[in-house]
C-alpha distance (Angstrom), angle and dihedral (degrees) to the residues before:
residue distance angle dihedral
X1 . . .
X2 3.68 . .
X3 3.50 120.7 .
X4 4.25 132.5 -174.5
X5 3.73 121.7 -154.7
X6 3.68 115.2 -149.5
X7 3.72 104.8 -154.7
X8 3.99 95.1 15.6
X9 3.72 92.9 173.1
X10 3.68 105.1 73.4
X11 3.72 118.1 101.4
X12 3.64 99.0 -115.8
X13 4.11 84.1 41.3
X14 3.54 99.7 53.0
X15 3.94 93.8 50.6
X16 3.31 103.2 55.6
X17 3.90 89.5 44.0
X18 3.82 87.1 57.4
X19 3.36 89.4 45.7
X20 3.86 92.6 57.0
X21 3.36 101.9 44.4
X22 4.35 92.7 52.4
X23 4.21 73.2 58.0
X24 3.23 92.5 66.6
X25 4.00 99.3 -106.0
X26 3.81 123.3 138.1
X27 3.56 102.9 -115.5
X28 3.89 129.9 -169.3
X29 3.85 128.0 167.6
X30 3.77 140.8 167.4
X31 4.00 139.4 -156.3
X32 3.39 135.4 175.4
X33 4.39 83.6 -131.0
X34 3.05 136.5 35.5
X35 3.67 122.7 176.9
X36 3.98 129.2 164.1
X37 2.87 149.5 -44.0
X38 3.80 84.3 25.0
X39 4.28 96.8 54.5
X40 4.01 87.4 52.1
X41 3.51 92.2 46.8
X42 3.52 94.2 48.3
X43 3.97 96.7 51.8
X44 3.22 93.9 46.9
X45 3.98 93.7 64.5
X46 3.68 84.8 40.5
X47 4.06 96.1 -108.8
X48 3.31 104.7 109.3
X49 4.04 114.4 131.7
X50 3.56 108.7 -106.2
X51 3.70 89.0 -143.5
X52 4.12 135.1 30.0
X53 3.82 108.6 -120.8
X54 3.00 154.0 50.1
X55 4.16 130.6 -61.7
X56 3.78 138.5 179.6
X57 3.76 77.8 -153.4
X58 3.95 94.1 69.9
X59 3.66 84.9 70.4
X60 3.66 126.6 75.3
X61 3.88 140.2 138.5
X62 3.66 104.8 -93.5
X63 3.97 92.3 61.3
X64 3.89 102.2 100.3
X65 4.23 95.3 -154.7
X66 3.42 136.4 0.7
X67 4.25 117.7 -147.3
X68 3.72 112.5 -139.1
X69 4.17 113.2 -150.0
X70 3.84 124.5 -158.5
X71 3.51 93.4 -106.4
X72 3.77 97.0 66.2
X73 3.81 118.4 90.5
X74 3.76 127.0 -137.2
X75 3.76 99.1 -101.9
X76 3.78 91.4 51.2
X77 3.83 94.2 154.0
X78 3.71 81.1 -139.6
X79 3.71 99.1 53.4
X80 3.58 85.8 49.5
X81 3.63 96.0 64.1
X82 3.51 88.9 48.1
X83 3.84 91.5 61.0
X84 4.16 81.4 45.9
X85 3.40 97.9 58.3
X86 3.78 99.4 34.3
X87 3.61 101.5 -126.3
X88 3.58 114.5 151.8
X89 3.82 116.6 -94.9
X90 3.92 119.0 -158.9
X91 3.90 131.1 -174.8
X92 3.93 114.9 -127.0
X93 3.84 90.8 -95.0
X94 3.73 93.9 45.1
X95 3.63 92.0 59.5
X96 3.96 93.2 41.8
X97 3.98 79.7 61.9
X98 3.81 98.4 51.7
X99 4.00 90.6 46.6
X100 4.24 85.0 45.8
X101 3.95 93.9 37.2
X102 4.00 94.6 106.7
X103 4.21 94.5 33.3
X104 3.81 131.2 86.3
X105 3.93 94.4 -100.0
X106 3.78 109.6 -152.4
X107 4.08 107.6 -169.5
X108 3.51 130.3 -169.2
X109 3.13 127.0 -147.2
X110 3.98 150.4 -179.7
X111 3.90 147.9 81.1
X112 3.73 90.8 -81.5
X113 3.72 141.0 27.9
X114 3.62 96.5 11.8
X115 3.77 89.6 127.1
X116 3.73 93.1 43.1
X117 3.57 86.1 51.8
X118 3.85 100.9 54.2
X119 3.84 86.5 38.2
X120 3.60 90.5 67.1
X121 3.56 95.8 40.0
X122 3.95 94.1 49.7
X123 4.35 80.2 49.3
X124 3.76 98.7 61.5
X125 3.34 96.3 33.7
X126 3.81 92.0 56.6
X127 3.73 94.4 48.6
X128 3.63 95.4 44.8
X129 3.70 92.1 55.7
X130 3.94 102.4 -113.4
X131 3.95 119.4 151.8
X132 4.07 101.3 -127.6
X133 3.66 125.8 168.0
X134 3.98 111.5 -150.5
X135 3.42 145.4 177.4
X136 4.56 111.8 -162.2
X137 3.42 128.6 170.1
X138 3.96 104.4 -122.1
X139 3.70 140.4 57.6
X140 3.56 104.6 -100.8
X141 3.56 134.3 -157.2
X142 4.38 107.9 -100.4
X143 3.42 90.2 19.9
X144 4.20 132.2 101.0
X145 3.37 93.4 -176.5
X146 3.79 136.4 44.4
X147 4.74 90.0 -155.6
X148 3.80 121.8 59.5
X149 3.47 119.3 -172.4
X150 3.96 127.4 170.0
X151 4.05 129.8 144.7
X152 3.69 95.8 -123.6
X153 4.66 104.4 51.9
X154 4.04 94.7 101.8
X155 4.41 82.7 -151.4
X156 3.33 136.7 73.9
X157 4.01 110.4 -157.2
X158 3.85 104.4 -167.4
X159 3.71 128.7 178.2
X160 4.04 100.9 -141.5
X161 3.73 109.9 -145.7
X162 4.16 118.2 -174.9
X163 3.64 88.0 -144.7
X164 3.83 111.4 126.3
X165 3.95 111.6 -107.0
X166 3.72 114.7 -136.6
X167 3.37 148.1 -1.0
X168 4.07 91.0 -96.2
X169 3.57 92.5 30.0
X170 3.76 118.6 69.0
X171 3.39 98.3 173.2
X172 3.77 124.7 121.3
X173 4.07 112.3 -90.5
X174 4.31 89.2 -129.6
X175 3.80 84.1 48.6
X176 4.01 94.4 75.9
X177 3.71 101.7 46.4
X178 3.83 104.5 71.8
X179 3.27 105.3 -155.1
X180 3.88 139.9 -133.6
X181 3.87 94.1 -167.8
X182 3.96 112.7 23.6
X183 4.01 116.9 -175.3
X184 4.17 122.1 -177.3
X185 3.34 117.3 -175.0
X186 3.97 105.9 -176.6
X187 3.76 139.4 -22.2
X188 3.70 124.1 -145.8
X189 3.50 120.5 159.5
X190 3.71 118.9 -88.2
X191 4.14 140.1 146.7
X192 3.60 82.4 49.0
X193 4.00 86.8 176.4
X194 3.65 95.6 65.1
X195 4.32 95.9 26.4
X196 3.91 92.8 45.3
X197 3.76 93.2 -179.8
X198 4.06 128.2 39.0
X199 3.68 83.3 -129.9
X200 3.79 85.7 52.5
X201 3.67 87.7 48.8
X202 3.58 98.4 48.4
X203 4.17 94.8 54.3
X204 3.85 84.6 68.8
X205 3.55 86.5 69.9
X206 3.18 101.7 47.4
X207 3.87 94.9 49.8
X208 3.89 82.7 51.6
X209 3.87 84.7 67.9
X210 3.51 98.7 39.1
X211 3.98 84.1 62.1
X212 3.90 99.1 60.1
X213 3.46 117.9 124.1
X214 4.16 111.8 -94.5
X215 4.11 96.5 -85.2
X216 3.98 88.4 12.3
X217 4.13 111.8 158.3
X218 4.53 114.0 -115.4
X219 3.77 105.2 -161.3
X220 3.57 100.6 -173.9
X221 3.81 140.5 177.8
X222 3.53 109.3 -107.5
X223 3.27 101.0 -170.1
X224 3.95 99.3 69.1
X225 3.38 105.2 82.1
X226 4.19 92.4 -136.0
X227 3.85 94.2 52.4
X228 3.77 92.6 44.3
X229 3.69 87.8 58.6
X230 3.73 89.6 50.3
X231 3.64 92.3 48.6
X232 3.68 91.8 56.7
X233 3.17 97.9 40.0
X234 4.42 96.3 61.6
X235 3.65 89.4 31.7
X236 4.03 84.1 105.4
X237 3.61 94.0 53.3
X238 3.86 106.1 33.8
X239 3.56 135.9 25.5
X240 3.68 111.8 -103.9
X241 3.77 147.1 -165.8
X242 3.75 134.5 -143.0
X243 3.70 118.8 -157.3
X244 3.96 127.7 178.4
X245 4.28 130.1 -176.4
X246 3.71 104.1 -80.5
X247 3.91 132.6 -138.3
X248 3.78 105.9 -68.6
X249 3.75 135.6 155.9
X250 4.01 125.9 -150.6
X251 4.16 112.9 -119.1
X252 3.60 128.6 -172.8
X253 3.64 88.2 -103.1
X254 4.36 100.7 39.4
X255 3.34 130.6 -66.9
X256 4.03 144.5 -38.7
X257 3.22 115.4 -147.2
X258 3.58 123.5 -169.0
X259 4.40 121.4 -141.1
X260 3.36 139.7 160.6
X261 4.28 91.3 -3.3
X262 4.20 89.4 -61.8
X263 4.43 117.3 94.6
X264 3.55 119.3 -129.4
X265 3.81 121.6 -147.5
X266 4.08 114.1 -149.3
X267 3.45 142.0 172.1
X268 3.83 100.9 -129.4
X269 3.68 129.6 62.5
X270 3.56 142.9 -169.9
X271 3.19 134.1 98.6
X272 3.89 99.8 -106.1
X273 4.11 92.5 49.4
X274 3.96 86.2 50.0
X275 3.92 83.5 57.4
X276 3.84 91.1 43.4
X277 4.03 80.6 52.8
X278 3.30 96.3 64.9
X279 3.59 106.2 45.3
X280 4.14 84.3 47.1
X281 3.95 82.4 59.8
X282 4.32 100.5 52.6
X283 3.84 84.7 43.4
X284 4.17 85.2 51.0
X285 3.22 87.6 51.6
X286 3.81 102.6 46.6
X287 3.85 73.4 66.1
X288 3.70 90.4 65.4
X289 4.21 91.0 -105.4
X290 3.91 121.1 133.0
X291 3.48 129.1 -112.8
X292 3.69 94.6 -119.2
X293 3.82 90.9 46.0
X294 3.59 96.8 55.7
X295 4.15 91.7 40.8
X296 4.00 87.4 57.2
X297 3.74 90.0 44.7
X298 3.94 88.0 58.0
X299 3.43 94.9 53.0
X300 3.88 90.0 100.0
X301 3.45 104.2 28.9
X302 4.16 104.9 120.6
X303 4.19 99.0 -168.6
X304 4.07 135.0 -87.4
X305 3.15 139.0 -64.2
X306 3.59 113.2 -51.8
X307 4.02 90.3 -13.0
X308 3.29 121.2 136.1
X309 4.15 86.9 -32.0
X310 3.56 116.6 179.3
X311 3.56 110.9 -134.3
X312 3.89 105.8 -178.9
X313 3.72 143.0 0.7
X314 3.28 147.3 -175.0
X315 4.03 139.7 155.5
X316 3.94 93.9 -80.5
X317 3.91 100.4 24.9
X318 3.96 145.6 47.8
X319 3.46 132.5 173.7
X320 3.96 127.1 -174.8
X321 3.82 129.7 -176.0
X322 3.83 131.0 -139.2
X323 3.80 146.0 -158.7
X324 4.24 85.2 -147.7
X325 3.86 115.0 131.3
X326 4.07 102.3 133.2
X327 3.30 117.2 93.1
X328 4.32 90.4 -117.3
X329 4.26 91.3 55.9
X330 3.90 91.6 45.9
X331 3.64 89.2 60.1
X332 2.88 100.4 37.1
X333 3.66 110.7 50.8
X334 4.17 91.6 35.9
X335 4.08 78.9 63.5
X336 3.67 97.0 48.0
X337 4.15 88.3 49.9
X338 3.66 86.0 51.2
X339 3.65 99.1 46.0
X340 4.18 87.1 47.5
X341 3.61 91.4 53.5
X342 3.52 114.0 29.1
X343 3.62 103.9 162.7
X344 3.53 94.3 44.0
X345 4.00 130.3 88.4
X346 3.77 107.4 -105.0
X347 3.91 110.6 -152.0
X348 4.05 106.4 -167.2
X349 3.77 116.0 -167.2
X350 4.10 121.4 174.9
X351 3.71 131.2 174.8
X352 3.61 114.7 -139.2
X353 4.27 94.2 -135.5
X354 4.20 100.6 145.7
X355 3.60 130.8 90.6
X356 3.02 95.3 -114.6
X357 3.87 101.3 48.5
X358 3.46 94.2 48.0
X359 4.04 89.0 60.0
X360 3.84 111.6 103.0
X361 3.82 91.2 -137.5
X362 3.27 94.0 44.9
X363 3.64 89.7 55.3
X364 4.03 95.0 89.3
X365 3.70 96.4 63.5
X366 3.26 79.4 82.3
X367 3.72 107.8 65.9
X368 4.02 118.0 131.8
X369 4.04 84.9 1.3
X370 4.06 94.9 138.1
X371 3.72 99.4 29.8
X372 3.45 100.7 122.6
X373 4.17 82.3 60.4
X374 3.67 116.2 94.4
X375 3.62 91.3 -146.2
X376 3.66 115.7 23.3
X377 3.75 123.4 -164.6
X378 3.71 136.3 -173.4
X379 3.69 121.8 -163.7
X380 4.27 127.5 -173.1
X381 3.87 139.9 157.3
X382 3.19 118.9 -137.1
X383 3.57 97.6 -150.8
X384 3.68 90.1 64.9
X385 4.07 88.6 55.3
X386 3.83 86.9 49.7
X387 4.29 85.6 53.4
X388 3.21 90.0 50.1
X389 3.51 90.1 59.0
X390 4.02 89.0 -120.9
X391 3.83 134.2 148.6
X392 3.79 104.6 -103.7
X393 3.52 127.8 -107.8
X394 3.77 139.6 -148.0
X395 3.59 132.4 -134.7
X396 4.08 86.5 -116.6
X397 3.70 79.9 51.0
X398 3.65 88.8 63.9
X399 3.58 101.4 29.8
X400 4.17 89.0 65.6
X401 3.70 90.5 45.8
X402 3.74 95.0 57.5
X403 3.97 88.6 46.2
X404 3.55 92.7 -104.4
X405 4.02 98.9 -73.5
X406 3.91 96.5 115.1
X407 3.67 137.7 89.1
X408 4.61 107.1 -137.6
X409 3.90 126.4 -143.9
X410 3.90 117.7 -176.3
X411 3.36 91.7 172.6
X412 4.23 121.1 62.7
X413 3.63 95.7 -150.7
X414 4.02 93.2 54.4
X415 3.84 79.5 43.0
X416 3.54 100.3 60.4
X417 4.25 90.3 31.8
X418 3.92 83.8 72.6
X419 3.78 101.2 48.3
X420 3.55 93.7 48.5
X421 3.80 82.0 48.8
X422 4.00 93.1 60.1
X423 3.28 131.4 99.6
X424 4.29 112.1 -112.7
X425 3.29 106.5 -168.6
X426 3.85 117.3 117.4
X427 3.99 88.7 -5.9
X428 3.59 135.5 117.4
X429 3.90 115.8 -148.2
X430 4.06 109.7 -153.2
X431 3.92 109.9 -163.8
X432 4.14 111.9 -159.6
X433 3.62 127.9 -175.0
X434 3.81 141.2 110.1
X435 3.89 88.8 -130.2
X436 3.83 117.7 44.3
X437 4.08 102.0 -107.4
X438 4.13 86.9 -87.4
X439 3.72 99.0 -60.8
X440 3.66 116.4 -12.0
X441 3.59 118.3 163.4
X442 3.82 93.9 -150.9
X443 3.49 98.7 -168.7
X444 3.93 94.6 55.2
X445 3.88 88.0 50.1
X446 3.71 93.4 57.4
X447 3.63 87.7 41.6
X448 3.61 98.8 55.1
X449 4.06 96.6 37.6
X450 3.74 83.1 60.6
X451 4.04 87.8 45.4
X452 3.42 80.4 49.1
X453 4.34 100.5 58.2
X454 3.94 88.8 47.9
């Protein structure tokens, strides 16, 4: 099979196109960009476009599909000859499905944790010994590639975004996967400029269900109001699975959480990952692995991709990183810092980066969002709003749609001027944002804080 990627570069793109090519499929692909870690990647399986552009001459009759990514446009010249020469064009989850069509497909899905989730999945599953192919949306630790695809893994483990999935497909990316096991762990209101209403938003979800395999499995988290409803709703029609945040207690080194009369020690903590935990474990067993397997599988497992990372630590000082930027993941992981260290000063910092944070109306989802901080900080550039082709904002803007509780920087260097200012000792520092507050090295900021206490 030979396949061509039209906009190989993107980080979903490039993935699966590695993944394709280590099965043995002639792959090809073209961008007009190509920036790293995906053009390093891509050499080093030997796929790397020769040439950035795009060319009629890409396309020709003996390629048997061609993948369409987000970034392309709808006169690609390339997609065009596609439609020319009738060869069959498939978005990136489209073609997930026809590599999954004949495996159990587990899908996760849900405005927050959804990589967390599969994370911990793809963890016990890997140190239990079970054969799963997977597709997840972060770099993870052990891993080189973020896509596995073979002919012989009986699962599927896919991360279900509700992001559309291509430029002539406008359908949500957990919409194409039809599930045999679904999960959803929360819904709050994001991509507000694709979903423009939270009612809007909400319907995605419950087409999700509606797309379960006949006598498909729902696990569901019952304690967001939204899912619950959806749980009860296709409890006629499928067989589904409530699951809540069990009894846990924070340690110096995690968490213990308590199940089924026997304690638990892990390495992750917070009361929102101890959630995630459990939903990991009905999916794990939907697989046909125990409870108490999967719990002692967990027992190292230290977190996602850029969730809730620690960066640096010493005696007097931590500081983590996270991917948060909806309102739902700000609160929640500023409470599970808090509830970790208790009798420590929490400093909370997050960059509004998103569409949808950067919107002015949006703005007052955000109210009482970092109040479990002690200090509570909100960064943005407003050259990034004007990119984004946004109406600006103020500071005041943003002060009144936290509730007032949060010190504003629109300006990085004035940013970083006042948390080199702080005081350290006996404080964690929690940096949030799914950009990287235009340029921080993180690791050299922890570094030099902790310089900085002596």
């Amino acid at each position: 099979m030979q396949v061509h990627f039209i906009a190989i570069g993107g980080s979903a793109m490039h993935n699966l196109a590695i993944a394709l090519s280590r099965k043995g499929y002639k792959v090809t692909g073209s961008d007009d960009e190509i920036v790293e870690p995906s053009k390093s990647r891509l050499d080093l399986e030997g796929i790397l476009p020769l040439e950035i552009g795009w060319n009629e001459a890409n396309i020709h009759s003996d390629l048997g599909a061609v993948i369409l990514g987000m970034h392309a446009r709808e006169d690609n010249i390339e997609l065009l000859k596609a439609k020319e020469l009738s060869i069959p064009i498939y978005s990136y989850p489209e073609y997930l499905y026809e590599q999954s069509k004949n495996k159990i497909r587990i899908v996760i899905g849900g405005s927050h944790g959804k990589t967390t989730i599969t994370s911990m999945l793809l963890h016990a599953t890997k140190k239990i010994g079970i054969n799963v192919d997977y597709m997840v949306g972060a770099q993870l630790d052990g891993y080189d590639c973020m896509v596995k695809l073979t002919d012989d893994a009986k699962f599927m483990v896919l991360e279900g975004d509700e992001y559309l999935s291509s430029p002539i497909d406008r359908r949500p990316k957990f919409h194409l996967y039809s599930p045999n096991v679904a999960l959803i762990s929360g819904i709050a209101w994001d991509h507000i400029n694709v979903f423009p209403t939270f009612e809007n938003y909400c319907e995605q979800f419950d087409t999700f269900c509606s797309l379960i395999t006949p006598n498909g499995l729902l696990i569901y988290n019952e304690e967001d109001v939204n899912v619950h409803a959806l749980g009860n709703k296709y409890a006629s029609s499928l067989k589904t699975i409530p699951y809540k945040t069990p009894l846990f207690t924070p340690t110096p080194e995690g968490t213990l959480m308590e199940f089924n009369g026997h304690k638990f020690p892990l390495k992750i903590f917070g009361a929102h990952n101890l959630q995630n935990l459990v939903g990991a474990m009905h999916l794990a067993q939907s697989m046909g692995i125990s409870d108490q397997d999967f719990l002692s599988a967990m027992n190292d497992f230290t977190g996602a991709g850029k969730r809730l990372q620690k960066v640096v630590e010493s005696e007097r000082f931590t500081m983590f990183k996270d991917f948060a930027h909806s309102p739902s993941k700000l609160k929640a992981t500023t409470a599970a810092i808090k509830q970790q260290y208790p009798t420590r000063k929490v400093v909370a910092c997050m960059e509004l980066h998103t569409f949808s944070s950067l919107k002015k109306e949006f703005l007052s989802h955000y109210k009482d969002t970092m109040l479990a901080a002690d200090d509570a900080i909100v960064y943005f550039n407003p050259d990034v709003v004007a990119h984004k082709k946004l109406a600006s904002i103020t500071c005041e803007d943003v002060i009144v749609g936290f509730g007032g509780n949060v010190i504003v920087f629109d300006n990085s260097t004035n940013f970083l001027s006042y948390i080199y200012a702080i005081d350290w000792n006996d404080t964690v520092l929690l940096l949030m944002s799914s950009g990287n507050f235009d340029g921080i090295d993180y690791k050299l900021l922890g570094d030099e804080l902790i310089e900085k206490l002596g």
